[in-house]
PAVEXZA-968081 format. One line per 10 residues: number of its first residue (from 1); their letters; for each residue x, y, z of C-alpha. Coordinates in steps of 0.5 Angstrom, whole numbers, plus 500, padded with zeros to 3 digits. Example, Ala and Ser with C-alpha at 12.3 -4.5 7.8 and 13.67 -1.06 7.14 Angstrom:
<atoms>
1) as) 525,491,516  527,498,514
</atoms>
This chain:
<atoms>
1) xxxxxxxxxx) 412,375,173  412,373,180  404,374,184  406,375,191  400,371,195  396,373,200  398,370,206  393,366,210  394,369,216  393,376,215
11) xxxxxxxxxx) 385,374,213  385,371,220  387,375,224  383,381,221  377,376,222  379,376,230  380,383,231  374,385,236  368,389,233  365,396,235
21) xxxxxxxxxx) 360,396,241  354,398,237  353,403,244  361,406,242  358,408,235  359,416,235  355,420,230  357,428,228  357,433,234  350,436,230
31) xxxxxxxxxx) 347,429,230  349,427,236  345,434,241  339,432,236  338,426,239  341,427,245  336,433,245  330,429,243  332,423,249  331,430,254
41) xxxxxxxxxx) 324,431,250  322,425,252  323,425,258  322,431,260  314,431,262  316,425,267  322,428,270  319,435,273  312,431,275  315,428,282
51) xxxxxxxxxx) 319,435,284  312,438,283  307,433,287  313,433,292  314,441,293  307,442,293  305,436,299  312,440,302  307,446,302  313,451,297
61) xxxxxxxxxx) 313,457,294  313,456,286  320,460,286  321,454,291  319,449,286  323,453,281  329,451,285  327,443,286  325,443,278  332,446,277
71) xxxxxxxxxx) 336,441,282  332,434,279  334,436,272  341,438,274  342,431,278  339,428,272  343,430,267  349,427,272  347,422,273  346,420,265
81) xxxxxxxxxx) 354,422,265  355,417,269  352,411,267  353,413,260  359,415,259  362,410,266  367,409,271  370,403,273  366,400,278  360,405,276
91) xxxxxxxxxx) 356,405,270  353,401,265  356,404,258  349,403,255  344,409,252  339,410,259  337,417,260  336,417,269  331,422,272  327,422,279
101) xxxxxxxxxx) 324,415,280  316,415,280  317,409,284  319,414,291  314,419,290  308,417,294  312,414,299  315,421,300  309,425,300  308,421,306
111) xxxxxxxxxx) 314,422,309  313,429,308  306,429,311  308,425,316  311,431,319  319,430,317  318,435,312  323,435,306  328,433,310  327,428,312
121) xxxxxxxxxx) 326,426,305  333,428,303  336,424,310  332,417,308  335,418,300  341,418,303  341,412,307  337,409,304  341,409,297  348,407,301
131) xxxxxxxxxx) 344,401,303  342,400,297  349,401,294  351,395,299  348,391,297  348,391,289  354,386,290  349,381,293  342,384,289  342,377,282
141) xxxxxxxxxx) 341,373,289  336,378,291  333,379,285  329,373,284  325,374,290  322,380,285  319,377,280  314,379,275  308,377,280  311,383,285
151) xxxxxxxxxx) 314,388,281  308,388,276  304,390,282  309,395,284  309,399,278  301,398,278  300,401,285  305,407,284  301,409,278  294,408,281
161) xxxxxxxxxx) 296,411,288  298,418,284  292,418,281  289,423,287  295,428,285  292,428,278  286,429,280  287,434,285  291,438,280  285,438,276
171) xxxxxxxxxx) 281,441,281  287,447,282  291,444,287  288,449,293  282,446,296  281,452,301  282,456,295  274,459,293  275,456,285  277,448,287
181) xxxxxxxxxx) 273,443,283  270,449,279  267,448,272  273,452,269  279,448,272  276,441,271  274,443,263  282,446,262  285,440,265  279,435,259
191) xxxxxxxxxx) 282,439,254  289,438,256  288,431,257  283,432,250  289,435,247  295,429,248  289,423,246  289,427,239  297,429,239  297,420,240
201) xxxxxxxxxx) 293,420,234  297,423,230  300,418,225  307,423,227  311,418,231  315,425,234  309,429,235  306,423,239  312,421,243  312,429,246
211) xxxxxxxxxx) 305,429,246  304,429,254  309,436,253  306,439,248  300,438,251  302,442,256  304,448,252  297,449,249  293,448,256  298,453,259
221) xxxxxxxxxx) 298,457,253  289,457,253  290,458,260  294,464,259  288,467,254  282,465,259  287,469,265  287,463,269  296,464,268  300,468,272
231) xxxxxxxxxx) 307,469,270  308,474,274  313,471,278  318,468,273  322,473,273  323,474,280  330,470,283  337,468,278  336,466,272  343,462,272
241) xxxxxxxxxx) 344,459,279  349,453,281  344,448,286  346,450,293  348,445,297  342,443,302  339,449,300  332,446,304  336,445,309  341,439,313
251) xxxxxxxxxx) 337,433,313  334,430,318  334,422,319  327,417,321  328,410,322  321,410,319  323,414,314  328,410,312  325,403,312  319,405,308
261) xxxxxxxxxx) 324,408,303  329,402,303  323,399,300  322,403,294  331,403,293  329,395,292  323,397,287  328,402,284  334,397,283  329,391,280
271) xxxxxxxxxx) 326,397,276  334,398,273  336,391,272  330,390,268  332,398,264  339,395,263  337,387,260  332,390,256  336,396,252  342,391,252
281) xxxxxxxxxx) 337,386,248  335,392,244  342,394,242  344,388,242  350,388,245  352,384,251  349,385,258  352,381,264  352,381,272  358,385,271
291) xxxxxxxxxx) 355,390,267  349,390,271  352,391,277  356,397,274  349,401,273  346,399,279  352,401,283  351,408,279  345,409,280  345,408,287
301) xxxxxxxxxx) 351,412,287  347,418,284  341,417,288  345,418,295  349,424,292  342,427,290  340,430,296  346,434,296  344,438,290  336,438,293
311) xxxxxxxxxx) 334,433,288  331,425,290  332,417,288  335,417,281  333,410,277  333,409,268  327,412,265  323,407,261  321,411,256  328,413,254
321) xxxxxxxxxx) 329,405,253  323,404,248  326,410,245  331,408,244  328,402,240  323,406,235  330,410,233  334,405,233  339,410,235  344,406,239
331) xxxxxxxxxx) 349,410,241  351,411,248  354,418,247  348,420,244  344,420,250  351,423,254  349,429,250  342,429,252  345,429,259  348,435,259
341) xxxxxxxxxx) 344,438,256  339,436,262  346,439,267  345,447,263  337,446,264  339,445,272  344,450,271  337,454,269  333,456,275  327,460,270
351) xxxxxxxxxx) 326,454,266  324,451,273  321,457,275  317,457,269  314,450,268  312,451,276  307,457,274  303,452,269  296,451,271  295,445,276
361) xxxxxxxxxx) 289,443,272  294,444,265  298,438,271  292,434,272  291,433,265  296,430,263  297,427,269  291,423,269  294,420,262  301,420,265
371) xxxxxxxxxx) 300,416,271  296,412,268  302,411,263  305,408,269  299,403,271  298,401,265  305,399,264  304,395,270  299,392,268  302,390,261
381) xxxxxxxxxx) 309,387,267  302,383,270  300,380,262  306,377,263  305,373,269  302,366,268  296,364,273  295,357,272  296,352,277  299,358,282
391) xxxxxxxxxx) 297,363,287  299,368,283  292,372,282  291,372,290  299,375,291  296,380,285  289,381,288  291,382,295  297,386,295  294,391,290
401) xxxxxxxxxx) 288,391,295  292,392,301  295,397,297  290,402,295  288,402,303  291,407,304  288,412,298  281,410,299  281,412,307  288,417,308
411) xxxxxxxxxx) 286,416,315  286,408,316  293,408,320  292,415,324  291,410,330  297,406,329  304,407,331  308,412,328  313,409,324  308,404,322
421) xxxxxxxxxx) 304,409,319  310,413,315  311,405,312  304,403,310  301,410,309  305,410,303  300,405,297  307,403,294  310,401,300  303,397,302
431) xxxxxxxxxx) 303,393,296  311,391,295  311,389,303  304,384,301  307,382,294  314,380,296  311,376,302  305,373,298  311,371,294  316,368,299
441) xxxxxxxxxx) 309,364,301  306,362,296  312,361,291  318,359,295  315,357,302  312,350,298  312,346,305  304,347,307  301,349,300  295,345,299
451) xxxxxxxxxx) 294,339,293  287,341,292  288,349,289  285,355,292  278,357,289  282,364,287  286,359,283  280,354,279  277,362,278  284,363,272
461) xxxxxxxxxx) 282,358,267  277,353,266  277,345,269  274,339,267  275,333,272  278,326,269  272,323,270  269,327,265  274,326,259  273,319,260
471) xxxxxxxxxx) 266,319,259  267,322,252  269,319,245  273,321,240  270,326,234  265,328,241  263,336,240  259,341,243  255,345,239  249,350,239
481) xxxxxxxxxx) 248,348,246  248,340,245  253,335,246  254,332,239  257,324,238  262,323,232  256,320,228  252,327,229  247,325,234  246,329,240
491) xxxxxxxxxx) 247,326,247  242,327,252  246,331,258  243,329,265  242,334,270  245,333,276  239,332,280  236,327,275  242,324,275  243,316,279
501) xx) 249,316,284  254,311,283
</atoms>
């Protein structure tokens, strides 16, 4: 009997073949939506939030802000596809959910109330976003000019410079209105807050994730029995409608605008690049300078074309990346789904029209957890950043300080120019200008720096002169209060006063 052996080749060429991308796996068509569909959940809360603050310092109608709910979803969604799914040149092929950025929401409330309107707001996007889109080429060697020291700063001032939009939320929005700062408004938005702590708590990790939305649902529904909901306009305009091009309005364009805009595209392009490592470690794939340079390139691309459809600068939402690691559903076609289930919302002006008519002090609830969110993520960016025989502490002081300038006194830039006001009435601008120049001065500008550390900086972690150490010998301890030698007995501590000169 002849046995044919196996031939040595074979097994090595089978070893050589390429391995799926843990990203390229594909689930059943039902598994696929569900997931997609729990990615659109999560992030849901977060991407209506900024049409809102924006619309209402635009002074729209809830119908208006229907539309402009309606149009962030459907760009969104867009936008997912695209970084999802990919074309060449554009696109991550990584599981990352894209939405409205939090980033520009301050910066563009002053742009509004600076007098360009909405539409100024839409001409800076755009110029702004094809800048950025430029420069994408050139940003891994602009990059290291945002370290942790800046973008922390920068992600903690936008979420504390939105607390006086959660705040005013909570009051019910319309300070000439006779109920604002009421017992009533200010106790429904506490028990909607109240509602999405208890929910975190809940050992289900699902009904905690959706905590903030749910939370929404049931400080409406309160707000329904008690009369403070008015539903009666949500039947009032289409119930399907394709965004209408420019619908706002064309757009107009001011330098100013653009500049204090320009700002938050570098913070948006940092923020990308930093989604794209993190869900590429999660994953655990692959993640290169092109890979990167393909999804801020299709960020960059959405954002520009955003305000075509009535919606804003578009960047990876976060959440979506920590969600990502809870389910450890890798899939990149799972997160497609969810983006187009984001387009046939968009295509749903009622559903925008419907999260327009809850309570602004249901909003102002779970805005104080939301926004705090976003601080507190800069905060966890900042834990990262090493303090020590640096002037890290005075880059952080000093540019969250200049930052909150103008949210303790609105007024402090009135006198100036207005271009310059447009800049710096904006927190978030304020602080990434101070943190990014503090940066260049401190920590690559070394010529100057001064040998003897600046106070801010002994403040950071303790210091004990040479000299001191010298004086002690091996087994010395300090207990109770008394300087104890190795044989255990106490050494007498000299005040300084007492003490002889040398």
């Amino acid at each position: 009997m002849n046995i044919k052996k196996k031939s040595p080749t074979a097994g090595a060429k089978t070893s050589r073949q390429p391995s799926t991308r843990p990203e390229d796996k594909r689930l059943s068509i039902g598994s696929t939506f569900a997931y997609g569909f729990q990615h659109v959940l999560t992030m849901y809360g977060g991407i209506i939030a900024p049409p809102l603050i924006i619309g209402a310092a635009a002074g729209m109608s809830s119908q208006d802000i229907g539309l402009l709910i309606a149009a962030c979803l459907f760009v969104g969604g867009l936008a997912t596809i695209l970084q999802t799914i990919g074309i060449p040149f554009f696109g991550s092929q990584l599981p990352l959910v894209q939405g409205v950025s939090f980033a520009g929401v301050s910066t563009m409330v002053a742009i509004v109330n600076g007098g360009g309107g909405i539409q100024a707001v839409f001409g800076s996007v755009i110029v702004a976003s094809l800048i950025g889109l430029a420069i994408t080429p050139l940003f891994s060697k602009i990059i290291k000019f945002f370290p942790p020291v800046v973008t922390g700063t920068v992600i903690t001032t936008i979420g504390l410079t939105l607390m006086p939009v959660a705040a005013n939320w909570a009051m019910g929005g319309n300070s000439k209105a006779p109920n604002y700062g009421s017992m009533a408004n200010i106790g429904l938005a506490a028990a909607t807050m109240g509602v999405v702590l208890l929910l975190s708590k809940i050992g289900n990790a699902a009904i905690s994730r959706l905590s903030i939305l749910l939370a929404m649902v049931i400080g409406t529904v309160i707000a329904f029995v008690t009369g403070m909901a008015d539903f009666s306009k949500i039947g009032q305009g289409d119930i399907v409608a394709f965004p209408t091009p420019f619908a706002f309005g064309p757009p107009t364009f001011e330098i100013a605008a653009i500049v204090s805009m320009l700002i938050v595209i570098l913070v948006t392009l940092t923020e990308t690049s930093a989604d794209i490592i993190a869900v590429g470690e999660i994953v655990g794939t692959k993640v290169d300078s092109k890979r990167i340079g393909d999804g801020l390139r299709a960020d960059m691309l959405s954002s520009a074309i955003s305000p075509l459809f009535n919606s804003f600068t578009q960047s990876a939402f976060a959440q979506n990346v920590g969600l990502v690691a809870i389910t450890g559903i890798k899939s990149r076609f799972v997160v497609s789904a969810g983006g187009l289930i984001l387009v046939v919302l968009g295509l749903l002006p009622v559903l925008g029209r419907v999260v327009a008519a809850v309570p602004t002090p249901v909003l102002g609830g779970a805005g104080v957890v939301l926004f705090g969110t976003v601080a507190a993520s800069g905060i966890r960016t900042l834990s990262k950043v090493e303090y020590r025989n640096n002037m890290n502490l005075i880059i952080v002081a000093a540019s969250i300080g200049f930052g909150m300038i103008p949210i303790a006194a609105p007024k402090f830039y009135d006198q100036f120019p207005s271009w310059f006001g447009t800049i710096f009435h904006s927190g978030i601008s304020s602080a990434a200008v101070m943190a990014i120049l503090l940066n260049l001065l401190f920590n690559h500008l070394k010529a100057g720096n001064s040998e003897n550390q600046s106070v801010f900086v002994a403040g950071t972690g303790r210091v004990i002169r040479e000299e001191d150490i010298a004086c002690l010998a091996e087994g010395d301890r300090y207990e109770n209060g008394k300087l104890i030698d190795c044989d255990g007995k106490e050494v007498p501590v000299e005040s300084p006063k007492l003490a002889p000169e040398h």
